[in-house]
C-alpha positions, 0 to 999 in steps of 0.5 A: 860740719868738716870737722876731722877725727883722729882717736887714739886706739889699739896702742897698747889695748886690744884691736877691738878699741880700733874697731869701737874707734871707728864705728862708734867715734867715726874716726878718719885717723886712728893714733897709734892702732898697733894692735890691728896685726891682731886682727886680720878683719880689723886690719882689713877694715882699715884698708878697705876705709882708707884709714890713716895710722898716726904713729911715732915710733920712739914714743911707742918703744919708749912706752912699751906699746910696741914691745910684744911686736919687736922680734926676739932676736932685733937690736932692741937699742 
């Protein structure tokens, strides 16, 4: 019916819930989807589908969802 799916996923859980996002929810759009680095065949599915990552990058720090990603050694401010 054209209707478009975007699914919040992999912010802070596991990149399992991109994979269930996908599969299960049929999304086109995945909202944040950090965790997919995790996953080499996670990440490889998003590319091989085409699969757009919405992310905004002050919230996600603001919220920690990206701090196990942040180096060591950056300005984190």
């Amino acid at each position: 019916r054209g209707i478009h799916r975007t699914v919040h996923a992999g912010e802070t859980g596991s990149a399992e819930s991109v994979r269930q996002a996908i599969e299960l929810c049929y999304a086109e759009r995945i909202g944040h989807g950090y965790a997919i680095i995790d996953d080499p065949q996670i990440y490889d599915l998003i590319q091989d589908k085409d699969i757009h990552l919405e992310c905004c990058l002050t919230s996600s720090i603001q919220t920690n969802a990206i701090g196990k990603y942040i180096p060591e050694d950056s300005e984190k401010e």
